[in-house]
C-alpha positions as CSV (number, residue, x, y, z in Angstrom):
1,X,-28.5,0.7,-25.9
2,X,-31.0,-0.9,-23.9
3,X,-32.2,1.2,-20.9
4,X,-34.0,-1.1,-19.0
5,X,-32.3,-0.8,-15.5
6,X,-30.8,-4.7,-14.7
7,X,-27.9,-3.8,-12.9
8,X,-27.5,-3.6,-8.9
9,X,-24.8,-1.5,-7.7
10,X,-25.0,-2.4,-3.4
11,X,-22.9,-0.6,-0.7
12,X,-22.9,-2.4,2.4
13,X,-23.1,-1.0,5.7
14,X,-23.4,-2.6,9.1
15,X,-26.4,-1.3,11.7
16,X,-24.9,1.2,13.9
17,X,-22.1,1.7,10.8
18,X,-19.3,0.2,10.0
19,X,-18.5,-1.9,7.2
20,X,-19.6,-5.7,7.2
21,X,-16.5,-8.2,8.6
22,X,-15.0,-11.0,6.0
23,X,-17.7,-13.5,6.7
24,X,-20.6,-11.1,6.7
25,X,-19.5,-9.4,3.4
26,X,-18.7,-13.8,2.0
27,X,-22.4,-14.0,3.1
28,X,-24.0,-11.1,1.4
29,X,-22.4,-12.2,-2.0
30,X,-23.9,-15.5,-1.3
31,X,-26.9,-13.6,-0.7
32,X,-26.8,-12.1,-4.0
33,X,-25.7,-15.5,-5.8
34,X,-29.2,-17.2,-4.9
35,X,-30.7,-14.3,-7.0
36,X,-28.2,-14.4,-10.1
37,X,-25.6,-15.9,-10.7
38,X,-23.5,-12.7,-12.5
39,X,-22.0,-11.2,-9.0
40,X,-18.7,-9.1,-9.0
41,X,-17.6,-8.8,-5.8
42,X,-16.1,-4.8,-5.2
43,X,-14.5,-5.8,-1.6
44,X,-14.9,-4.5,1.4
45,X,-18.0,-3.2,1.2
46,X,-19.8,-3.3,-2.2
47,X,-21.2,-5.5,-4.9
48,X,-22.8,-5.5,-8.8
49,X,-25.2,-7.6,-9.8
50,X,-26.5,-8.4,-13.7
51,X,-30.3,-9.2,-12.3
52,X,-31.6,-9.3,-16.1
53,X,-32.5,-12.9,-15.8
54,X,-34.0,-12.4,-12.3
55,X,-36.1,-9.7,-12.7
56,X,-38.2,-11.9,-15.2
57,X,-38.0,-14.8,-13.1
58,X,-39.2,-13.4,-9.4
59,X,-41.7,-11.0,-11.8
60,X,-40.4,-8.2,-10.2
61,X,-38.4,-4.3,-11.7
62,X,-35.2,-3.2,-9.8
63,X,-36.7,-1.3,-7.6
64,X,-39.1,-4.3,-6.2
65,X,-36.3,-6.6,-6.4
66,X,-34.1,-4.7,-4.5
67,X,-36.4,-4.4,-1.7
68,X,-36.3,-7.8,-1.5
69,X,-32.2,-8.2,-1.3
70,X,-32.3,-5.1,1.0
71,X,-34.7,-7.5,3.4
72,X,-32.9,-10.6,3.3
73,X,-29.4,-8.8,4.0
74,X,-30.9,-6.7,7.2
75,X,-32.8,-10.2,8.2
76,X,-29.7,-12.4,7.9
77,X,-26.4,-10.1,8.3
78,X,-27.8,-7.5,10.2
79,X,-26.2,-5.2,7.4
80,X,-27.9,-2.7,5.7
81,X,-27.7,-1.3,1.6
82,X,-27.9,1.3,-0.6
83,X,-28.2,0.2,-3.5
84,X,-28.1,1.9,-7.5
85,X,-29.5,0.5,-9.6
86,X,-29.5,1.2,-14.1
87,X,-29.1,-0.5,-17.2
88,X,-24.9,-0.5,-16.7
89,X,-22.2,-0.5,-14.1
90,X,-21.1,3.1,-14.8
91,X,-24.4,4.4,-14.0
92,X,-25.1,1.8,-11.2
93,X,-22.3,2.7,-9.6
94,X,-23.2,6.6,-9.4
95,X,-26.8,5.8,-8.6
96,X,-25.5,4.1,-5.4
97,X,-23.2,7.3,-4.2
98,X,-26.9,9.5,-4.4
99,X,-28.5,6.7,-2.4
100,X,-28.2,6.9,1.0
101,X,-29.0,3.6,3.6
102,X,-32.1,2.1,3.3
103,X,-33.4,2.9,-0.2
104,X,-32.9,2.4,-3.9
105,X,-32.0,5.1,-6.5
106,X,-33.2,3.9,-9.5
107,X,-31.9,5.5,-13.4
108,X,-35.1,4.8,-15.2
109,X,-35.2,4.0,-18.9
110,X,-33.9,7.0,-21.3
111,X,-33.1,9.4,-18.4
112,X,-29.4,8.6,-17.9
113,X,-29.0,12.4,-20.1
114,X,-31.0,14.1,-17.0
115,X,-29.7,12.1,-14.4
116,X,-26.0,13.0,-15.4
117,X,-26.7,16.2,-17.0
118,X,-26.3,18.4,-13.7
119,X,-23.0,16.7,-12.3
120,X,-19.7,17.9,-12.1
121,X,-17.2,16.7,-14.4
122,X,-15.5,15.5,-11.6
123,X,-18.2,13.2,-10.8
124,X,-18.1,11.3,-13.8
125,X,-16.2,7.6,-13.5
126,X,-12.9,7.7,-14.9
127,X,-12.1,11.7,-14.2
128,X,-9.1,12.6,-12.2
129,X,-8.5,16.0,-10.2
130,X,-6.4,16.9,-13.5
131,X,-8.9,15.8,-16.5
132,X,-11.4,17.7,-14.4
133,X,-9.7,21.2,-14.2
134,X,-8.4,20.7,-18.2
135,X,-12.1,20.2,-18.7
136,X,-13.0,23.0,-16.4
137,X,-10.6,25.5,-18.8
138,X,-12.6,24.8,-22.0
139,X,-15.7,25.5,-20.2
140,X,-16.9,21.3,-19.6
141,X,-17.5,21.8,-16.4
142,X,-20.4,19.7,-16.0
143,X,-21.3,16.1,-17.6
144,X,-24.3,17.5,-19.7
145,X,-21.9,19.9,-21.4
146,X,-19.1,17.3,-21.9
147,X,-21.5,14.8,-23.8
148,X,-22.8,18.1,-25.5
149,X,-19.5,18.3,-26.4
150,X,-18.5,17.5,-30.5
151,X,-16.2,14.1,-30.3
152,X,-13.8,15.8,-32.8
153,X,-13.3,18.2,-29.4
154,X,-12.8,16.4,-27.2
155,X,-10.3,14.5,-28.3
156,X,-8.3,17.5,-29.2
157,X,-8.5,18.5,-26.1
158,X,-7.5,14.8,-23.9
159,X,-6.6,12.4,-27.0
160,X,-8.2,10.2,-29.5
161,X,-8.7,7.4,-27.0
162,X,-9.3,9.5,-24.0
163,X,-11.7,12.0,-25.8
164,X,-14.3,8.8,-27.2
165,X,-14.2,7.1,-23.6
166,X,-15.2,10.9,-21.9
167,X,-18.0,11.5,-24.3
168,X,-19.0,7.4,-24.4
169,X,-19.3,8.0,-20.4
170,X,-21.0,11.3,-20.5
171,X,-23.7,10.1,-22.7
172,X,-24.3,6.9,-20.2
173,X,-22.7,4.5,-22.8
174,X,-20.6,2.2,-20.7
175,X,-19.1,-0.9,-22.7
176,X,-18.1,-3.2,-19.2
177,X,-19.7,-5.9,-18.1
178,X,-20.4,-7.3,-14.6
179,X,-17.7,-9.8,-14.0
180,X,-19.1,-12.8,-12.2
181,X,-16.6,-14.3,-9.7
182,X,-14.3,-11.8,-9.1
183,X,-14.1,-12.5,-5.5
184,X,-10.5,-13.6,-6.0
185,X,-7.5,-12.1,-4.0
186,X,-3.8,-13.1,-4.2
187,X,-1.6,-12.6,-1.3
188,X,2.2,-12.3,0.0
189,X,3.7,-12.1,3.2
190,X,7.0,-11.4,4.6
191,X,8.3,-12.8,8.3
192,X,11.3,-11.6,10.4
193,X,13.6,-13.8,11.7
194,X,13.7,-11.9,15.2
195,X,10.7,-8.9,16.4
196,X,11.5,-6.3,14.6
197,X,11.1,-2.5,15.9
198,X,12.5,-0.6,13.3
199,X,10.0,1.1,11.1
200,X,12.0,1.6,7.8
201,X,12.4,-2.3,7.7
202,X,8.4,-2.5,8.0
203,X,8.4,0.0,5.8
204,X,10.5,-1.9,3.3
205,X,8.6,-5.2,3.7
206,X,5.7,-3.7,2.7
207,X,7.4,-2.1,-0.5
208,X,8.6,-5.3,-1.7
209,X,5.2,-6.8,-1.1
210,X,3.3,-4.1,-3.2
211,X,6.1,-4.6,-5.8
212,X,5.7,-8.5,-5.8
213,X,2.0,-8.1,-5.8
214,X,2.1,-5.5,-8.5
215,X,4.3,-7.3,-10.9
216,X,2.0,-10.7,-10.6
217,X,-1.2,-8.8,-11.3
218,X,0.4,-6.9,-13.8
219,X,1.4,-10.4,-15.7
220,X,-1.7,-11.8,-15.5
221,X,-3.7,-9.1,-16.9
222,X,-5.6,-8.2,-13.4
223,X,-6.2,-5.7,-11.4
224,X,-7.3,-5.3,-7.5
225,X,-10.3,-3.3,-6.3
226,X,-8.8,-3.5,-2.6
227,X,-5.7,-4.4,-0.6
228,X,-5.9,-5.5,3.1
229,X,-2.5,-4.8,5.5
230,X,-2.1,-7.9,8.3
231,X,0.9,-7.0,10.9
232,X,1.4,-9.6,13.5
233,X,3.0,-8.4,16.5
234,X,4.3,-9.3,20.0
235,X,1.9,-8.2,22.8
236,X,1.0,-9.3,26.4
237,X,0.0,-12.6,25.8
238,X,1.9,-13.5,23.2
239,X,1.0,-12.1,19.2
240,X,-1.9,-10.7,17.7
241,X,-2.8,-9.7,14.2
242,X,-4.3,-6.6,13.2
243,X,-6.0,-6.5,9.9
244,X,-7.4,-3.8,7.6
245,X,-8.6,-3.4,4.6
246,X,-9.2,-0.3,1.5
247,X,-10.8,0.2,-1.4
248,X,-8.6,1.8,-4.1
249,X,-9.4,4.9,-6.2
250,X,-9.6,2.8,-8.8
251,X,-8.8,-0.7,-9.6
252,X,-5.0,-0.9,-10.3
253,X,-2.0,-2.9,-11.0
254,X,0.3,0.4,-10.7
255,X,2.9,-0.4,-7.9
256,X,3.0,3.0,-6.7
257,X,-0.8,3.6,-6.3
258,X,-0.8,0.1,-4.2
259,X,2.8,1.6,-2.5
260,X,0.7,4.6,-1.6
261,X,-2.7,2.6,0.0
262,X,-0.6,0.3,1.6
263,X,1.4,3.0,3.6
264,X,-1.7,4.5,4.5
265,X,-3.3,1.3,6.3
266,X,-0.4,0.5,8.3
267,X,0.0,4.2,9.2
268,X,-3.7,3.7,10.4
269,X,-2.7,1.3,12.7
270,X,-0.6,3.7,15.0
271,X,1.9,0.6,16.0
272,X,4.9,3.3,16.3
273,X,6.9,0.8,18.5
274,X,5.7,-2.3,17.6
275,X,7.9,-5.7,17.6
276,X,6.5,-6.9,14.6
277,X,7.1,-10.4,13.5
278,X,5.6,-10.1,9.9
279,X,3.6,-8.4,7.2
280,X,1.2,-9.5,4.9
281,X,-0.7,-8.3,1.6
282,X,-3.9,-9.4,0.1
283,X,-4.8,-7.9,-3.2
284,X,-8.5,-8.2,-3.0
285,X,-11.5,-8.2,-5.8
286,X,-9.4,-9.2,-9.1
287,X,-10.6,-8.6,-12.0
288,X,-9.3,-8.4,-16.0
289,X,-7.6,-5.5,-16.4
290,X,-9.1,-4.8,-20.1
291,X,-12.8,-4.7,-18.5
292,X,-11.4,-2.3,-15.7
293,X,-12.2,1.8,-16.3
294,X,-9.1,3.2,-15.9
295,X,-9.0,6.9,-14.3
296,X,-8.2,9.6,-17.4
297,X,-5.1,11.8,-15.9
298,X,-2.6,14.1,-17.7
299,X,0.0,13.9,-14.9
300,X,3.3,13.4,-16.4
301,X,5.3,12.3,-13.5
302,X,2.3,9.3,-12.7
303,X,3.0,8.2,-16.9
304,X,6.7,8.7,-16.7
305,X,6.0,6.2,-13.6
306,X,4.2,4.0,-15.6
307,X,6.5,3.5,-18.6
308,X,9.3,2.9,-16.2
309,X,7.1,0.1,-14.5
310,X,6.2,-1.4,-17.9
311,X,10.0,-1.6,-19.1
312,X,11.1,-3.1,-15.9
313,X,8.2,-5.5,-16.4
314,X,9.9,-6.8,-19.3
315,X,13.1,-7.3,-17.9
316,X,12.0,-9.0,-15.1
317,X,10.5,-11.3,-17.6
318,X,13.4,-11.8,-19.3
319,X,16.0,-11.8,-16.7
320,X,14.4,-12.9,-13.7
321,X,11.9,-11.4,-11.0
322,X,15.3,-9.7,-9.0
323,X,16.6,-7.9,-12.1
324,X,14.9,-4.8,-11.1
325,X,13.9,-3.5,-8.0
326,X,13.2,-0.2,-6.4
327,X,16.1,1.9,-5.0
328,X,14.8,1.6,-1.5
329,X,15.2,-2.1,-1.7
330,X,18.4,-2.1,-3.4
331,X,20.2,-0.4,-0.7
């Protein structure tokens, strides 16, 4: 595996906090584009960057080159970074949680054992609440003892597939790839014909919208990083849209995880008596769904979920997107 660290893993954050708004956050990937073109966008507020080819090109390590992104975004955006920065996504990605605004935690070459070595299980990428108390009960409690951990163990323990991806992580080994262009979002919206007040029917436009959402990403092969809620509503002057926007756990195609986010943002937006004139859904930060780490769990009720999702996914193929639809919607 080659150590050398190439990969930028940026959280954005505005001065005086705050994430960055849509055009600021367009601009910082811009930013990063003039410096390489391998940019995955991980919307609203963070970015990786493949820099192999710049480092050699501006003469510069990770460290140096970051300072010179962390410049330009504070110069031109006003927005400020942490960034992590390592020789893969995985460890990128958990360099940038330890580095706080304003500087650059680095994984140098060969120490991803010591860098990981103290950290909970739980903090590994792709560890659940569950997989982390199973873990816990053999005694893995911490990533150094999970990766000292024989294979043939672990995947007695999780499963054969489960088991090689847990010690994989735990020894650094990370197989994805930054995904250039994954800016991409798709969207749905549902109107009413009148200002509704009820909440159960915003409630229920927002089901079918995760649903419709879910399906289309699940059919192409994607996943989102983020959804963003828009509710236009009647007010003094007339309507006004709110919009907000989350990062998922993890990136997803499961209806019910995007159900559950979804809920949560409109909730945020305290509109208890709202007349509401529509809904909208932006699935944000797409990406293939085969490059995506996929959080290990051993919930039974979330796989029972699944299964159902994936059968109904074939009859929808077969017999048409209304063949199956969730209770709620039915009624």
């Amino acid at each position: 595996m080659n150590d050398q660290p190439a990969v930028l893993c940026l959280r954005f954050r505005r001065i005086g906090g705050g994430l960055p708004d849509g055009a600021a956050y367009e601009g910082l990937l811009a930013l990063l584009g003039a410096f390489t073109p391998v940019v995955e966008a991980a919307p609203p507020g963070a970015a990786l960057a493949d820099v192999s080819g710049a480092l050699r090109y501006f003469g510069q390590d990770a460290a140096g080159l970051a300072s010179v992104i962390r410049v330009r975004a504070l110069a031109l955006h006003g927005v400020d970074c942490a960034i992590g920065a390592a020789s893969n996504p995985m460890l990128a990605r958990m360099a940038a949680r330890q580095a706080t605004a304003g500087t650059t935690f680095v994984v140098p070459p060969g120490e991803h054992a010591g860098f990981l070595a103290s950290k909970p299980a739980a903090a590994l990428d792709g560890v659940g609440a569950a997989t982390a108390r199973t873990l816990c009960g053999y005694g893995l409690d911490s990533i150094g003892r999970i990766a000292a951990a024989p294979l043939a163990t672990l995947q007695r323990i999780t499963g054969v597939r489960t088991g090689r991806e847990l010690w994989e992580r735990a020894n650094g080994i990370d197989r994805a790839r930054v995904v250039p262009n994954a800016a991409r979002s798709i969207a749905a919206e549902r109107s009413f014909p009148r200002d509704e007040l009820d909440p159960e029917q915003h409630r229920r436009a927002l089901l079918s919208l995760t649903e419709e959402l879910g399906a289309r990403l699940r059919g192409d092969g994607q996943v989102c990083r983020s959804l963003a809620v828009s509710v236009r509503y009647a007010d003094r002057t007339g309507y006004a849209t709110l919009t907000r926007s989350r990062t998922l756990q993890e990136p997803t195609a499961h209806s019910a995880a995007l159900t559950s986010l979804a809920y949560r943002i409109q909730d945020s937006f305290a509109l208890q008596r709202a007349r509401v004139r529509g809904i909208g859904l932006r699935a944000e930060g797409l990406q293939d769904a085969e490059r995506a780490a996929h959080q290990l769990t051993f919930d039974p009720v979330d796989e029972r979920a699944r299964r159902i999702e994936a059968v109904s996914d074939r009859l929808r193929a077969r017999f048409g997107p209304q063949a199956v639809k969730p209770g709620r919607l039915a009624a």
